[in-house]
C-alpha positions, 0 to 999 in steps of 0.5 A: 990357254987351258983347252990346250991342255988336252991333248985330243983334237976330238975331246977339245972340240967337245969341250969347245962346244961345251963352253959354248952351249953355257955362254962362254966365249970360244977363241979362234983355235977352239973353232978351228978344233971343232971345225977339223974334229971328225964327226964320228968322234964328236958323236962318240965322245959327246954320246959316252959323257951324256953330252949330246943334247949340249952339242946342240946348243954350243952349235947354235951359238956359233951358226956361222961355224960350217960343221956337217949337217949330219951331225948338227941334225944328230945333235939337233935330234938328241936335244929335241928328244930328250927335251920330250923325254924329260918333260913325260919325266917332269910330268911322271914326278910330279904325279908322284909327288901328288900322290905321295903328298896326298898321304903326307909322305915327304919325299926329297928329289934327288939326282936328275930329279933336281933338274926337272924341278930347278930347270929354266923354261926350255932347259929341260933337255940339258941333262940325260935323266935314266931314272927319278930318284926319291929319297924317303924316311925309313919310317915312311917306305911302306906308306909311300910304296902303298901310295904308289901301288894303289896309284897303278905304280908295280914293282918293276921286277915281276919276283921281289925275291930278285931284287936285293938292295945292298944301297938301301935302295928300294925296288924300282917302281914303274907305271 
């Protein structure tokens, strides 16, 4: 089976847990991975690859599986909370969007951003969102910063001679 390729009891238990939360089906030695996986790891792994929120539902899909209450209630508390997070952050884009529409800016979500747009009802959790990324014409870059800044939006560095974008990424905005 392709899971045995990896060679890490604790990275097999996260991608077991993975599959499960998107529907897949999970063999008897990926349960008996997760199962005897320690905690700690589980925590570590699945937190370094943004991967916690997902834990929580690969868990709901196997509920007869008997995994430390701690850390379904970790799990369960990262979803949750993120869930929240993302949906401020939903409601943050499309204020913006409303502004920038406003003045006829045309702007394109990218990033985490898409998330928030294409999520189902309820999925809101399944990604970890830093920031919302827009990307605008060149042309229009003034238009919509003044947009914004009118709007009660400010550079998030106090000196604009602190930033400098070697991405062709503008100073980030913030409210």
């Amino acid at each position: 089976m392709e899971d045995r390729l990896c060679h890490s009891l604790n990275h097999r238990a996260v991608l077991q847990l993975f599959r499960a939360a998107h529907g897949l089906a999970i063999s008897p030695a990926g349960r008996a991975d997760i199962r005897n996986a320690a905690g700690e790891d589980l925590v570590r792994i699945s937190a370094a690859h943004g991967l916690a929120p997902l834990m929580a539902d690969g868990l709901d899909t196997l509920a007869d599986l008997e995994i430390e209450r701690d850390l379904q209630i970790f799990w369960q508390e990262m979803r949750d909370g993120n869930r929240q997070r993302n949906l401020k952050m939903k409601a943050q884009l499309e204020a913006v969007a409303a502004i920038l529409s406003g003045e006829q800016v045309p702007a394109v979500v990218l990033k985490g951003g898409c998330t928030l747009v294409l999520a189902a009802p309820g999925q809101f959790h399944r990604r970890f969102i830093g920031d919302l990324d827009l990307l605008v014409a060149e042309a229009d870059l003034d238009r919509a910063v003044s947009a914004l800044t009118a709007s009660g939006y400010r550079n998030f560095y106090a000196d604009d001679e602190f930033y400098h974008a070697p991405d062709h990424h503008d100073a980030p905005l913030v409210s």
